[in-house]
N, C-alpha and C positions, 0 to 999 in steps of 0.2 A: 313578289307574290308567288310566282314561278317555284321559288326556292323554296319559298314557306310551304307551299301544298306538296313539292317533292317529298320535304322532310316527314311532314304527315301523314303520307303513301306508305312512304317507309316504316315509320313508326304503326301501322293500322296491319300491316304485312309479318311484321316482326310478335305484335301480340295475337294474331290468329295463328300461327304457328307456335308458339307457346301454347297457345289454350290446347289445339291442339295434340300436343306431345303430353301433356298434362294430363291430359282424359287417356291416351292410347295405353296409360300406367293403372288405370282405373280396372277392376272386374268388367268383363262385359258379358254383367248382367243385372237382369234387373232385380234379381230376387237376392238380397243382402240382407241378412240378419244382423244387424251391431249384437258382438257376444258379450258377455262379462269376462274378464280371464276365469279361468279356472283354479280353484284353490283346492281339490281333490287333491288328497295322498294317494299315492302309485297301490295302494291296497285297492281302495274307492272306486279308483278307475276299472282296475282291472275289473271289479264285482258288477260294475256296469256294463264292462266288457262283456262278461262274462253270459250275464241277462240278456243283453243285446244278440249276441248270438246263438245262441239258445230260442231266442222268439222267430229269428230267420230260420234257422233248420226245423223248426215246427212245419213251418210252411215250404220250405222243400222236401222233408222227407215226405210230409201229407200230401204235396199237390205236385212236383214236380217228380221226384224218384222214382215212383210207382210206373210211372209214363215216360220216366229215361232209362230204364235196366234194360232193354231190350235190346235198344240201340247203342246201348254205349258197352254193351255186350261183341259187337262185333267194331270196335276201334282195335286198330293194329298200335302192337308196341306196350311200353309202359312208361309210366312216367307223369306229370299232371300238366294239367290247361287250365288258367288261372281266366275267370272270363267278368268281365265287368257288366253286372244288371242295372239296367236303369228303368226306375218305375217312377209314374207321376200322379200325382196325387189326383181321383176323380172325385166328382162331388155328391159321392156315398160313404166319403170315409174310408176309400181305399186306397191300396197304393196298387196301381195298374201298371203289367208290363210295357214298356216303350221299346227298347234295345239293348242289344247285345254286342259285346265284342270283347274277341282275346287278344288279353294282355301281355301272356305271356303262354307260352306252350315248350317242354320238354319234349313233346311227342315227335317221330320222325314227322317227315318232311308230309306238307300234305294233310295229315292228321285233326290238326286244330281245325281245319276247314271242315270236318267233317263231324268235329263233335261238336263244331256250332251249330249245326245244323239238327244235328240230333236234340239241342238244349232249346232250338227255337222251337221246336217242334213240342217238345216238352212241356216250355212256360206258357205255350199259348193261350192265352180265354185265363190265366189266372190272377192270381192277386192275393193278399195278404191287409187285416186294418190297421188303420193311422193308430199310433198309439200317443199317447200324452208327451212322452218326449220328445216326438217326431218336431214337435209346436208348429208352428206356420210355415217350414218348410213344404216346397211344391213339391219337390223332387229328392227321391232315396236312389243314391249310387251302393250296391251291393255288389264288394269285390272278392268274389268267392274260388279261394282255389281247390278242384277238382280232381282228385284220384284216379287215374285209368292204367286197369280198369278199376272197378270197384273192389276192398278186399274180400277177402268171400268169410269174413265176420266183422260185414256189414254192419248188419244187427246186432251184437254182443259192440263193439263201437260207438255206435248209435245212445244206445242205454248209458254208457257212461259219459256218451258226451251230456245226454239228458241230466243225469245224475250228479256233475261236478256243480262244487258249490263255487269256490273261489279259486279256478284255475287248474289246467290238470298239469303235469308234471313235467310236460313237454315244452318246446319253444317252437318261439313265432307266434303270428296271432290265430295260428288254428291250430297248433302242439304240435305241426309239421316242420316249422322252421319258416312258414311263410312271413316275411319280413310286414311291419306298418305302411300302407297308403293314402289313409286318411290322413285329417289336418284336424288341429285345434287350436283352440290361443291359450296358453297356461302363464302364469305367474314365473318369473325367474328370481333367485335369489336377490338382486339387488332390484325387486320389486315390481321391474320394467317388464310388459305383460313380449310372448313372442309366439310366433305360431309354430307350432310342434307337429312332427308324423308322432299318428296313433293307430291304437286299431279299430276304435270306435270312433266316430268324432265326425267329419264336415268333408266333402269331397274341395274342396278351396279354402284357405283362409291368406286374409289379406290385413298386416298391419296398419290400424287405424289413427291410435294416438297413446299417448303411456296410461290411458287406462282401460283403451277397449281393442279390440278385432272387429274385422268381419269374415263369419263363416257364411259360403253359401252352400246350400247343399244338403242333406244328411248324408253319411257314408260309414259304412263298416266292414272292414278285411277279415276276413275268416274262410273257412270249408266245411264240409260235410260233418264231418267224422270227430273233430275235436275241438277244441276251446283257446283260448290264449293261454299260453302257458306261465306260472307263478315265475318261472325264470325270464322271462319277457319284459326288455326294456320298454315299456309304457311312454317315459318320455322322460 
């Protein structure tokens, strides 16, 4: 009897630690969307791209620029600070600032600390609305990279980013070179769905089964000044 209850110790020990290891490969979180793959052509996406960021710089040039020129007026050096916004969806249909942080910075040493600061100060009290695509996600990751200083034709910039229908001539996902961060699940030639860096798309995706993902998240790479460029590997 001794033996038989060892063995069942053992064996009760051995599937808690599977379940375990099982879950720690799991998202941890609770907000998971099952996606469909994507069957967009690399035209499609970019035109959504292209919309998508277009509706973010509405709302930074309106509500955040006006109240960051002053202070990003006096950043030492040149070079950009690429800084991750995270907003969470409140219950008027907007999407509310939560945080901030840089991702990356070319600026000397020191620098990105201070034009965080300048950007918190910036987004504070703002906000931008949910739009139909956003769907039931809670949370928009906006990963925007930053110009400093600003060029001083701003505005003439601005206009054409306003202006481009389907991608301006530039590369990367802002016509700087800024490389994809997001994620999405798209379709691959032999059918099997996989999840892909884009520049519009899901701050996570996590392979589910040969015919779904899960994205969590909304998320879109881009900057100020320009659009994803029609030379822009999409995926």
């Amino acid at each position: 009897m001794r033996r038989i209850s060892l063995i069942m110790t053992i064996v009760a020990v051995l599937t808690a630690i599977s379940l375990t290891s099982g879950n720690s490969q799991r998202p941890r979180t609770t907000t998971q969307t099952p996606q469909v793959p994507s069957r967009m052509t690399n035209e499609q996406r970019l035109q959504r791209t292209v919309t998508t960021q277009q509706r973010l710089n509405h709302y930074f040039h309106n509500s955040v620029v006006p109240k960051l020129r002053s202070c990003w007026s006096r950043l030492q050096g040149q070079g950009t600070v690429a800084i991750e916004h995270t907003y969470t969806r409140d219950g008027s249909g907007r999407w509310v600032m939560e945080k901030l942080a840089v991702s990356n910075s070319t600026l000397p040493r020191g620098q990105d600390a201070v034009a965080l600061q300048c950007m918190q100060e910036a987004v504070r009290a703002t906000s931008f609305p949910v739009a139909a695509e956003d769907g039931d996600n809670q949370q928009y990751v906006v990963k925007w990279t930053w110009p400093v200083p600003f060029p001083t034709n701003l505005a003439d910039q601005t206009r054409a980013m306003f202006a481009a229908k389907d991608g301006g001539s530039g590369t990367g996902c802002d016509g700087q070179g800024t490389p994809a961060s997001c994620w999405d699940c798209v379709y691959q030639k032999d059918g099997i769905p996989k999840c892909k860096q884009v520049c519009e798309g899901y701050k996570e995706c996590y392979y589910s089964s040969q015919d779904s993902c899960l994205n969590v998240y909304r998320c879109t790479t881009g900057g100020p000044t320009g659009v994803a460029g029609r030379g822009t590997i999409i995926y």
